[in-house]
Backbone bond lengths (Angstrom), bond angles and torsions (degrees), N, CA, C in turn:
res aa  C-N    CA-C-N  psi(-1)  N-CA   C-N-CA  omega(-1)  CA-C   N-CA-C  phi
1 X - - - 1.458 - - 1.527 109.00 -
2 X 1.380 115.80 134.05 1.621 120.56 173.64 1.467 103.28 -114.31
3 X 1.706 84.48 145.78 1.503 92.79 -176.58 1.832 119.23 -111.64
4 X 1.198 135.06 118.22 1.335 153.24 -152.40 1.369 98.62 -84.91
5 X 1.662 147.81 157.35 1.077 160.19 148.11 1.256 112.79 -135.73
6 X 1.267 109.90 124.40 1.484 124.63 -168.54 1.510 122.97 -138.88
7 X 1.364 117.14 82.48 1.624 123.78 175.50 1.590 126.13 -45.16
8 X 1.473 122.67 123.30 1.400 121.39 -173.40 1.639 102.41 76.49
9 X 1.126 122.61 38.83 1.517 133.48 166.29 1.598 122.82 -68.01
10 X 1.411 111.21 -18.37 1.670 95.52 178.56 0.905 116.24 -79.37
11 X 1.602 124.58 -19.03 1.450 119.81 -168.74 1.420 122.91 -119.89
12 X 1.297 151.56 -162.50 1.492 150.90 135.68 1.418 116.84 62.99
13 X 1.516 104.08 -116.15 1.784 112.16 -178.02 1.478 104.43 -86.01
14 X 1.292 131.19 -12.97 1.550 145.65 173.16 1.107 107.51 -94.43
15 X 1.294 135.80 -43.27 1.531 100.70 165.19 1.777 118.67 -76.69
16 X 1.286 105.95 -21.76 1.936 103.16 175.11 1.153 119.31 -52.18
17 X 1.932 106.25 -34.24 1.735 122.27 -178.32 1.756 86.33 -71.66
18 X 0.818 129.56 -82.96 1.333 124.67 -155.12 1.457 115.48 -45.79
19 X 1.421 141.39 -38.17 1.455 138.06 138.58 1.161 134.60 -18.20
20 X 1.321 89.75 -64.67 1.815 109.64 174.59 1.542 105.23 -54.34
21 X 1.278 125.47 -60.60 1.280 139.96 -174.57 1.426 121.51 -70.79
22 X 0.952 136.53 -3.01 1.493 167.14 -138.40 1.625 102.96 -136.27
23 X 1.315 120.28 -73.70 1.165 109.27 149.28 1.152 157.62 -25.30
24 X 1.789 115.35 -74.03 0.881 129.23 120.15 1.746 128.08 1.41
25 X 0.971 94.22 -26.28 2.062 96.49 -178.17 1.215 115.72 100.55
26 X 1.396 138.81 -12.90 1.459 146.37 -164.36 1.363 95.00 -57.68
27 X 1.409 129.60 152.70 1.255 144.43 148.86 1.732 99.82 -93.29
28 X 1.183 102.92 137.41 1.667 106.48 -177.97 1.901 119.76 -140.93
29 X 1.505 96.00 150.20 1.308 123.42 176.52 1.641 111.09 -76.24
30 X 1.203 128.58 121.76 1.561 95.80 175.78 1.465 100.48 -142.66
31 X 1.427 109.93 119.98 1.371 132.67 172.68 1.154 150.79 -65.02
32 X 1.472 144.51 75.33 1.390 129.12 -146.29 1.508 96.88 -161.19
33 X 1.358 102.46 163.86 1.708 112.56 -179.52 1.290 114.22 -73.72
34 X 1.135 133.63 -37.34 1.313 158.43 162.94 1.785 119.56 -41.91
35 X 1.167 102.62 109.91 2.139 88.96 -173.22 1.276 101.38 -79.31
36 X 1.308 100.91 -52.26 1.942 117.35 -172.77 1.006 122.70 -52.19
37 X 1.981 127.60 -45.59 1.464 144.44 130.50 1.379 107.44 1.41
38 X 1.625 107.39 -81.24 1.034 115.20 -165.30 1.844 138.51 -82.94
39 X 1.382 84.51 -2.23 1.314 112.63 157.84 1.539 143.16 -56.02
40 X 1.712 79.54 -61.24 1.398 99.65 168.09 1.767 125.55 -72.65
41 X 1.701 101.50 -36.61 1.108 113.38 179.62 1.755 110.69 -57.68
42 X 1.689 121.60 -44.06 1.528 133.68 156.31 1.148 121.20 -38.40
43 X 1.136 133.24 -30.07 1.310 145.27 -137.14 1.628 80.30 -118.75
44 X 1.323 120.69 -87.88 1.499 113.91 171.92 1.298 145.36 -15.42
45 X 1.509 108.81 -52.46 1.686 141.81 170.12 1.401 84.70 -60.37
46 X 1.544 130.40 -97.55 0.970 125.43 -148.00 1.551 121.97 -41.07
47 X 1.326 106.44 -53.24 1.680 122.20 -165.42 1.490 95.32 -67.31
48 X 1.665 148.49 -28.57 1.016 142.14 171.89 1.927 115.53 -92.26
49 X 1.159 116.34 -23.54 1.556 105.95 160.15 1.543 115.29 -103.43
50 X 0.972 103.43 -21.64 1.486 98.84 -171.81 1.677 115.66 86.74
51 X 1.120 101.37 21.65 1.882 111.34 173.01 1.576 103.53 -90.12
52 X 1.672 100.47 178.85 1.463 129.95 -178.59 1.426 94.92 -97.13
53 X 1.426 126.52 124.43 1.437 140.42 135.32 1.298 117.63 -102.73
54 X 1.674 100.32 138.19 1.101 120.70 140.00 1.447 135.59 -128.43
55 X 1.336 103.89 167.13 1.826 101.69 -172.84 0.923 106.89 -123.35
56 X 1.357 115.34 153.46 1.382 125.75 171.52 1.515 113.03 -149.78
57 X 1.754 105.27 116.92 1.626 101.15 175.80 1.202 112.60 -92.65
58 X 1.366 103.65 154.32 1.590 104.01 -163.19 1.689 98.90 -171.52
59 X 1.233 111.81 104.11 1.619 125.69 150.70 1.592 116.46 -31.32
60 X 1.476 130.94 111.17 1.709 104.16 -167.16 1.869 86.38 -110.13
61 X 1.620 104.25 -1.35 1.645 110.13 168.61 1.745 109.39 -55.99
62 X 1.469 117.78 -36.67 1.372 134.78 -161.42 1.356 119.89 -109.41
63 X 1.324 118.95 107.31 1.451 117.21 174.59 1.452 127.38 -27.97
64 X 1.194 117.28 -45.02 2.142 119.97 164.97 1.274 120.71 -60.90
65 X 2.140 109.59 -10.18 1.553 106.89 -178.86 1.571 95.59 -104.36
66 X 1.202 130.77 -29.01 1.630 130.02 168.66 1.295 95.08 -47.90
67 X 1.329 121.35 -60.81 2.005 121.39 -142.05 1.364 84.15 -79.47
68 X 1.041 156.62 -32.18 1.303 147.71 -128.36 1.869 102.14 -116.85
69 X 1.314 114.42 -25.47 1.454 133.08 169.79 2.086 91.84 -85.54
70 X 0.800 124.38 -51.37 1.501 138.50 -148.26 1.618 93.68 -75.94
71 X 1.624 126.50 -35.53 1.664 141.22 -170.18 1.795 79.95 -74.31
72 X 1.637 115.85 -57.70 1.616 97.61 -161.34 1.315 121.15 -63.16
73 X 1.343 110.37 -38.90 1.353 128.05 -159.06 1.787 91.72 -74.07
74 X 1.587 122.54 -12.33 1.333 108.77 171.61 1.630 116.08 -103.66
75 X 1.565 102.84 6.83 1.661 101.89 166.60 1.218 134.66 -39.09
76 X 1.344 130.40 72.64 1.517 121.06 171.55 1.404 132.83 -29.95
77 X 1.781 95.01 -43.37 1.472 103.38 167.24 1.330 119.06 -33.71
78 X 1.698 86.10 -80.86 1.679 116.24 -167.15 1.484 122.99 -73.49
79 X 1.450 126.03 23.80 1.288 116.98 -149.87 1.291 133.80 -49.33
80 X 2.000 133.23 159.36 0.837 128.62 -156.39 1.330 82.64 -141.43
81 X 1.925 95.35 119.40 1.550 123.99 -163.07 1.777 102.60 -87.43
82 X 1.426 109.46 -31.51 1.716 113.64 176.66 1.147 102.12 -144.62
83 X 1.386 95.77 144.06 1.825 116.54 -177.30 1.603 94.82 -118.73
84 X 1.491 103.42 136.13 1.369 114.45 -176.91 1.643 100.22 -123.02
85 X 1.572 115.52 94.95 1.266 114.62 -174.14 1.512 108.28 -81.43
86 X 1.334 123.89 89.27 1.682 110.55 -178.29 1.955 112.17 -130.62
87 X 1.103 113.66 25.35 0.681 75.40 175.30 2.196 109.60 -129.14
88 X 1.412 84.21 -177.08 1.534 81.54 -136.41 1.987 100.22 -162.11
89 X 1.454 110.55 157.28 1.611 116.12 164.54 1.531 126.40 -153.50
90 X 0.936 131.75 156.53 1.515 136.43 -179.77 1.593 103.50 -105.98
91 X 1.332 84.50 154.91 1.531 94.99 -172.50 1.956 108.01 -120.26
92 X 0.804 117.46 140.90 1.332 117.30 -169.29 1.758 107.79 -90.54
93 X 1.255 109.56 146.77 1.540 101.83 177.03 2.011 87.57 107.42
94 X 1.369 90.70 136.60 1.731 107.10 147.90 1.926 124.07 -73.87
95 X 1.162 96.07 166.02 1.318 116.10 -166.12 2.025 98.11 -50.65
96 X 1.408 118.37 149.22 1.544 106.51 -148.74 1.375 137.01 87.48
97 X 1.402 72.77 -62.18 2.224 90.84 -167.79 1.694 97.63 -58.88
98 X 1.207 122.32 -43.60 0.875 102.79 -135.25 1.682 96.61 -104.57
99 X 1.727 139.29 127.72 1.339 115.05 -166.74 1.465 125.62 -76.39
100 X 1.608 101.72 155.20 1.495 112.03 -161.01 1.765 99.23 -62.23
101 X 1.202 137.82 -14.35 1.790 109.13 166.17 1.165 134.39 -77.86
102 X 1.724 107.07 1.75 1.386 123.92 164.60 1.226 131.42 -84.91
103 X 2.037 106.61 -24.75 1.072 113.06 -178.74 1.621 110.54 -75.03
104 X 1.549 110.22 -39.17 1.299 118.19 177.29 1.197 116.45 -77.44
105 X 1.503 123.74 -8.50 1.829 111.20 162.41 1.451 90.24 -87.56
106 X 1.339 163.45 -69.84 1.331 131.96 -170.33 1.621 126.26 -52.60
107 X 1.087 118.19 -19.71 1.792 111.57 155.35 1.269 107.47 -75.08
108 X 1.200 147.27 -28.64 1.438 146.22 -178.12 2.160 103.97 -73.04
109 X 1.482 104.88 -39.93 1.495 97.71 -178.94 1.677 99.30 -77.84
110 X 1.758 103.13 -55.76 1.665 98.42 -174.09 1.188 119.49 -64.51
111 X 1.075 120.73 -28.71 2.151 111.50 179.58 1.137 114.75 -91.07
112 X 1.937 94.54 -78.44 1.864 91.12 -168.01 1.425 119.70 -61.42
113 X 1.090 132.93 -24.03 1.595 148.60 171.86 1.321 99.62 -63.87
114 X 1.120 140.17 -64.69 1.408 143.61 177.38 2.048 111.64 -54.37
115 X 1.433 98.27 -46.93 1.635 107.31 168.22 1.726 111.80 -54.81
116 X 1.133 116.05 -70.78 1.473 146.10 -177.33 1.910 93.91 -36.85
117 X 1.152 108.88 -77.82 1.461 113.52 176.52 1.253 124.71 -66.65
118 X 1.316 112.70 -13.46 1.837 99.61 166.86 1.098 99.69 -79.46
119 X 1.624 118.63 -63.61 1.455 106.53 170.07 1.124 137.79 12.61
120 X 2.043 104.11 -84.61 1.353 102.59 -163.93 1.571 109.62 -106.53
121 X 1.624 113.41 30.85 1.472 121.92 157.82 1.745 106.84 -100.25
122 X 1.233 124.19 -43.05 1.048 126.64 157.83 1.713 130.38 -28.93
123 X 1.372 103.40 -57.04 1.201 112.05 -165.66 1.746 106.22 -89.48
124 X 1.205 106.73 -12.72 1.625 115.73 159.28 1.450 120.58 -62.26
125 X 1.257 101.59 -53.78 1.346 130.25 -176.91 1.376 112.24 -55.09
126 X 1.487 92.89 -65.60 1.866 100.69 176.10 2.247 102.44 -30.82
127 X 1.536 72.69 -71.53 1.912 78.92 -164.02 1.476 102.50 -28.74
128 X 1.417 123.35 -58.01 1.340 131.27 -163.55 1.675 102.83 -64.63
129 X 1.020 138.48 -17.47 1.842 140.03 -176.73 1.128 101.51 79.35
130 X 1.338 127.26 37.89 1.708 126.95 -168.11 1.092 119.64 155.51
131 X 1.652 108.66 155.56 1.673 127.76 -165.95 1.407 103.64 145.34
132 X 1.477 109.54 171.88 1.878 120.79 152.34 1.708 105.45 -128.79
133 X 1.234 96.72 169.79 1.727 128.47 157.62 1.126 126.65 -128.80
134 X 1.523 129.77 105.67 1.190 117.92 149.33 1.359 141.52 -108.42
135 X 1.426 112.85 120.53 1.355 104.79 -171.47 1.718 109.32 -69.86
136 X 1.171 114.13 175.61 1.607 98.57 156.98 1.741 100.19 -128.85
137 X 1.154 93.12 151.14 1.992 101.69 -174.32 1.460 89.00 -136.83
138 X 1.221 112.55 -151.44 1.384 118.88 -158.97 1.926 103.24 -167.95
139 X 1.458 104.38 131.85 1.146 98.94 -179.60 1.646 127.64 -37.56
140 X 1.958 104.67 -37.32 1.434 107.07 167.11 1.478 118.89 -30.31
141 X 1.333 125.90 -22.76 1.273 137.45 -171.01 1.483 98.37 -48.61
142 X 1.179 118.35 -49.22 1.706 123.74 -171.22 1.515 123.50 -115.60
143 X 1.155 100.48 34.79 1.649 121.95 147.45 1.690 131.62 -141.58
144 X 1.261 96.21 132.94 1.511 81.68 173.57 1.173 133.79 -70.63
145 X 1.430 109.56 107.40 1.604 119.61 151.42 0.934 116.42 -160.28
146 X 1.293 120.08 130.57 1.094 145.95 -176.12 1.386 132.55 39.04
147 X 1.737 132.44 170.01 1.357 129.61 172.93 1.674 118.22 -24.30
148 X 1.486 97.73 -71.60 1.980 91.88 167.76 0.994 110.56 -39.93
149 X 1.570 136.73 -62.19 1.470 111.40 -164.66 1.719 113.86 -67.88
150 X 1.472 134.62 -29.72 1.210 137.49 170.86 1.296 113.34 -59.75
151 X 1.143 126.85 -41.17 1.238 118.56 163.46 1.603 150.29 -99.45
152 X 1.550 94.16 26.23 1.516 132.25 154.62 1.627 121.24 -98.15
153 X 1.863 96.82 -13.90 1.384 93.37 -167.58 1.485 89.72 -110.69
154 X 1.372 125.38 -0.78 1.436 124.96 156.96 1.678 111.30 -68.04
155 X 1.295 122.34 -47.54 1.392 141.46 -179.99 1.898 108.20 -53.04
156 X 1.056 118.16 -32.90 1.366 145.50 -162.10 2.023 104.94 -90.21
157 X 1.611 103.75 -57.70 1.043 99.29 -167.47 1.906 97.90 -101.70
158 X 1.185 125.88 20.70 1.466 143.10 157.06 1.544 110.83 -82.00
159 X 1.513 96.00 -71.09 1.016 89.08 -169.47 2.053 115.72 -58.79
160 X 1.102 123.39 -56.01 1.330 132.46 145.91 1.793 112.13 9.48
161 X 1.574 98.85 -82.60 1.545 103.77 175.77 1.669 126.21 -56.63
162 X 1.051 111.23 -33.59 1.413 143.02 165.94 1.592 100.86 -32.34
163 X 1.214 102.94 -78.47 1.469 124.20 -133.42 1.426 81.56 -94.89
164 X 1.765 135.45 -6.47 1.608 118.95 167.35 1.437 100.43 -94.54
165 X 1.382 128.89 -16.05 1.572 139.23 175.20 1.575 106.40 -61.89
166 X 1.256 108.81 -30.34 1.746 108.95 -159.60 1.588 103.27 -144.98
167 X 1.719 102.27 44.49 1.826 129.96 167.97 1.614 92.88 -86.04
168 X 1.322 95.30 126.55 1.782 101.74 174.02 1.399 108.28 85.59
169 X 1.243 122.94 8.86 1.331 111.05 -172.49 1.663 117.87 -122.39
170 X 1.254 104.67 17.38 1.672 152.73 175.59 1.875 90.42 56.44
171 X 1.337 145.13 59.37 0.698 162.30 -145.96 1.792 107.28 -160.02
172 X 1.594 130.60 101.69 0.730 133.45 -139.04 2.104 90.67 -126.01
173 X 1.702 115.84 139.45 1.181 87.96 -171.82 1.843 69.97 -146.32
174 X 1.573 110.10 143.12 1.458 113.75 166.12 1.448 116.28 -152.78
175 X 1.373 127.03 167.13 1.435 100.47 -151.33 1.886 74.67 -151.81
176 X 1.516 91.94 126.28 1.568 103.54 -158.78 1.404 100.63 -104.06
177 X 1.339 128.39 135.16 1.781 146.63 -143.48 1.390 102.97 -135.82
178 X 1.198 117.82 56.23 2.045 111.85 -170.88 1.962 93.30 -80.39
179 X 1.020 115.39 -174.00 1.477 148.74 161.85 1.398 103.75 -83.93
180 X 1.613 96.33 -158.45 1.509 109.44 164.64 1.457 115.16 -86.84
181 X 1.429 90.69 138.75 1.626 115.30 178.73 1.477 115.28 -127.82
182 X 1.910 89.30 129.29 1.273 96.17 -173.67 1.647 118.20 -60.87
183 X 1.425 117.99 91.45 2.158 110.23 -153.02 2.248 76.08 -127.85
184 X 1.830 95.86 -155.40 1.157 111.88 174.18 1.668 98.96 -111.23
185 X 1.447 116.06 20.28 1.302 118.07 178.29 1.621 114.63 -40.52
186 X 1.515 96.95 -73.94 1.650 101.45 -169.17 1.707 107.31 -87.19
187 X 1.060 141.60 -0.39 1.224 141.74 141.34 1.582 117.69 -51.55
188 X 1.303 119.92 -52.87 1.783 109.97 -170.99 1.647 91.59 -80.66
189 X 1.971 135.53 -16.66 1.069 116.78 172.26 1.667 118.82 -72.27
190 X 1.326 107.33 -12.65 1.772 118.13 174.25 1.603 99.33 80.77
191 X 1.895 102.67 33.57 1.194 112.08 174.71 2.091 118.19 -96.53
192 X 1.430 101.65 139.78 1.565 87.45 -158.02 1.708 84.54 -95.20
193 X 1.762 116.05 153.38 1.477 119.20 -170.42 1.562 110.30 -117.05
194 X 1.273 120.94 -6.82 1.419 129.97 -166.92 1.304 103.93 -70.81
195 X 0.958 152.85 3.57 1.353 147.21 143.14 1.412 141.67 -100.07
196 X 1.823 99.85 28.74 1.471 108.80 -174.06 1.840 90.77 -121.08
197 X 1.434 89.21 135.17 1.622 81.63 178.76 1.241 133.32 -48.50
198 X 1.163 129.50 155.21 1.703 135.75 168.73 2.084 98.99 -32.69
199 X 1.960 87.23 -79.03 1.416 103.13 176.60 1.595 114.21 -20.02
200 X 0.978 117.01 -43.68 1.509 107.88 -153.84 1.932 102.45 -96.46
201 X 1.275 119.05 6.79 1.456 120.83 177.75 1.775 105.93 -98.66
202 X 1.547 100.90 140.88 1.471 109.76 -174.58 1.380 105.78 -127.82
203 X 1.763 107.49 152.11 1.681 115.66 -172.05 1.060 87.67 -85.79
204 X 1.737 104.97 131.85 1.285 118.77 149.19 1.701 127.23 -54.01
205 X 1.330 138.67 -29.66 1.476 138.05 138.19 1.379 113.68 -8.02
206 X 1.741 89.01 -76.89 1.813 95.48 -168.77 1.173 124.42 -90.32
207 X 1.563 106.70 1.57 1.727 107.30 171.13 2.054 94.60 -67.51
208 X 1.195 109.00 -39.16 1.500 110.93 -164.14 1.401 116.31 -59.44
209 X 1.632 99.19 -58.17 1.168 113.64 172.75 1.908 125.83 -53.74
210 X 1.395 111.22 -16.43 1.384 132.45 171.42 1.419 104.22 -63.40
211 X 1.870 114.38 -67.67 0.817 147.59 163.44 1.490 124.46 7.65
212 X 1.749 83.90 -90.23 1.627 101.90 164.99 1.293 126.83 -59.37
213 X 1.306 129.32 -21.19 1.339 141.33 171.20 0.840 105.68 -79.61
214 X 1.134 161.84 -64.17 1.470 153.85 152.23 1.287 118.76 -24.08
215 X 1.470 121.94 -44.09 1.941 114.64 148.99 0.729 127.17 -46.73
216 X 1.484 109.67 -59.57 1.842 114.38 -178.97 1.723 110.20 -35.27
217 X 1.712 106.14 -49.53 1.783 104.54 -170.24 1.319 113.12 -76.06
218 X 1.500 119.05 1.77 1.347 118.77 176.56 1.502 103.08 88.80
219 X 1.517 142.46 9.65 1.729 120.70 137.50 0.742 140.10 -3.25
220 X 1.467 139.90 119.50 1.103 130.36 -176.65 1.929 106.51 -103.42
221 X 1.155 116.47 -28.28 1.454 135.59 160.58 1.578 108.98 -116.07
222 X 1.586 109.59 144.03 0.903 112.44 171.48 1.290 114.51 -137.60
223 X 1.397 126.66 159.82 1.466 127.50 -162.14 1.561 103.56 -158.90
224 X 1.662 113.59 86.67 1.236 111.97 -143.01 1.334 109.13 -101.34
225 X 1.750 121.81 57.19 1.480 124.30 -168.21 1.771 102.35 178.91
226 X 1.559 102.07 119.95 1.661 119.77 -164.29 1.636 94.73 -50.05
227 X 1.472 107.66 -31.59 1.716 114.50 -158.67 1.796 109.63 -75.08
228 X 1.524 108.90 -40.72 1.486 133.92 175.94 1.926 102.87 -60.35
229 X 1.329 105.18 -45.29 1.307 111.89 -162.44 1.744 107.71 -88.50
230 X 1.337 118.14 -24.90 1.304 119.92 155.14 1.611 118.69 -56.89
231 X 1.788 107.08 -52.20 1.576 106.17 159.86 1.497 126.20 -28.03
232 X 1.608 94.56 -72.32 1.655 100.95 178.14 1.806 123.00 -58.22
233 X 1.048 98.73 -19.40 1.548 97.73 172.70 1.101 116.83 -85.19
234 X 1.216 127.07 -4.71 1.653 149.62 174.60 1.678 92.21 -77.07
235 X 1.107 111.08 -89.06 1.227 136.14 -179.36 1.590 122.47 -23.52
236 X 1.512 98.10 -46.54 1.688 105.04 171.83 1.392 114.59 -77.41
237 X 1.522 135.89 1.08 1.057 133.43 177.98 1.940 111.05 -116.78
238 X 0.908 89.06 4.09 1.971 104.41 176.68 1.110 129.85 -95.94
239 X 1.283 115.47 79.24 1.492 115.87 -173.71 1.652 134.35 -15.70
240 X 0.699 131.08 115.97 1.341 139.01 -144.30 1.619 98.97 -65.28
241 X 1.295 137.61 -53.19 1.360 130.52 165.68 1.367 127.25 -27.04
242 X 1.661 98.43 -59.16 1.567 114.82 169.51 1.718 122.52 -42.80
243 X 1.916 92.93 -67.15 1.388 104.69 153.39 1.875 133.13 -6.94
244 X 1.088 84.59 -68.38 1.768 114.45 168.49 1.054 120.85 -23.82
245 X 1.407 100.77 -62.72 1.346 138.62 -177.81 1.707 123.24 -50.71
246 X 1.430 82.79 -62.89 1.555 122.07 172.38 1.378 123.31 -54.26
247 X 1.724 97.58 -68.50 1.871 77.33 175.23 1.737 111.59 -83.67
248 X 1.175 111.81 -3.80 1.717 93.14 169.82 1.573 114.95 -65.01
249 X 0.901 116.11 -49.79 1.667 132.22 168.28 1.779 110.27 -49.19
250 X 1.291 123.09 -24.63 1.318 115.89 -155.38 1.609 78.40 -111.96
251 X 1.336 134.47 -50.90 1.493 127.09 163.60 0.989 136.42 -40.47
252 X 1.618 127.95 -32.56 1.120 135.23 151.93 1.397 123.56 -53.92
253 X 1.824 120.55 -51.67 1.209 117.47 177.60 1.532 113.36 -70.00
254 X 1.542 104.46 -42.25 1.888 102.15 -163.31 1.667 107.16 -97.74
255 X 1.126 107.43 -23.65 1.543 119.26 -176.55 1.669 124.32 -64.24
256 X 0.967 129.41 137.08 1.559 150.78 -164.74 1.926 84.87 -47.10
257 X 1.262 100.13 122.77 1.550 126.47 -173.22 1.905 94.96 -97.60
């Protein structure tokens, strides 16, 4: 039996990983600020697969909730075969608007929290000749706008270097790039969604299930939707000035109001 750990698990693309994986047979770690959340969510998993949960709350805003995820994920004992780096928030407001202790608690969840825990799942892993990581980033990763997208596109080109550092070392690292997902994402940001097309929203289910298949073949990025991946192929051929241009204009019209 392998056991899964997955940050920001009660809700969205973290709770789909934990389903999926749950099923599947995983015994799992599950991470969130929330005790009661995560309680219930344990309580659920277990009594319907018949796996091992555990929980662990943990602030990943706060250095004692990193180290304290970062002590398990280095259990020799107990080891933790996949790390599900997802969790994560948006901040509402353009660049300015929005104040700088917010900007630096979302580099503190998306980087160093994301750094910190590959780390010390990685370096477990290594010893053992095996494991995965997935971070999750966000297609924003490869356009400019704004802090979220810079610091998805830090998550992106980490995970990337990473995962050619620790080729051959049966240690698997991929860094997952969805769209919009129907989650409580832009709701707990007090972001309004009614003006982003139908088209452009993805099931959290099958973003997961994409996901893992794309690990299994050894991905190092993943982009788990024909519609997302037509985007990005757009995107890599658009001069980056233009670009600029583009998704500021396309954020304004389609983007979380």
């Amino acid at each position: 039996m392998t056991t899964a750990l997955i940050t920001g698990s009660t809700a969205g693309i973290g709770a789909a990983f934990a389903r999926r994986l749950a099923a599947d047979g995983h015994d799992l770690v599950l991470v969130a600020r929330d005790t009661g959340r995560l309680r219930e969510q344990a309580t659920e998993l277990h009594d319907r697969h018949g796996i091992e949960v555990e929980v662990l709350t943990a602030d990943l805003s706060e250095d004692k909730g990193i180290e304290a995820v970062a002590d398990r994920l280095g259990d020799r004992k107990n080891p933790v075969d996949l790390l599900v780096n997802n969790a994560g928030f948006g901040n509402k407001g353009r660049y300015l608007d929005v104040p700088m202790p917010d900007e630096l608690m979302m580099l503190k969840v998306h980087c160093e929290a994301v750094l910190r825990l590959t780390s010390a799942a990685a370096g477990a892993m290594r010893e053992r000749g095996r494991g995965g990581v997935v971070n999750v980033a966000s297609v924003a990763a490869f356009v400019p706008r704004g802090t979220y997208g810079a610091s998805k596109a830090w998550v992106v080109q980490f995970t990337q270097g990473a995962a050619k550092d620790l080729a051959g070392s049966g240690v698997r690292l991929m860094a997952l790039c969805p769209g919009f997902v129907r989650t409580e994402f832009h709701q707990r940001a007090g972001m309004g969604t009614d003006n982003i097309p139908g088209w452009m929203w993805l099931d959290a289910d099958k973003l997961v299930a994409a996901a893992l298949t794309d690990l299994a073949r050894g991905k190092t990025v993943s982009v788990p939707d024909p519609r997302y991946k037509a985007l990005m192929g757009l995107v890599k051929v658009t001069p980056r000035a233009l670009l600029g241009g583009i998704s500021s204009k396309t954020g304004r019209r389609y983007g979380p109001q």
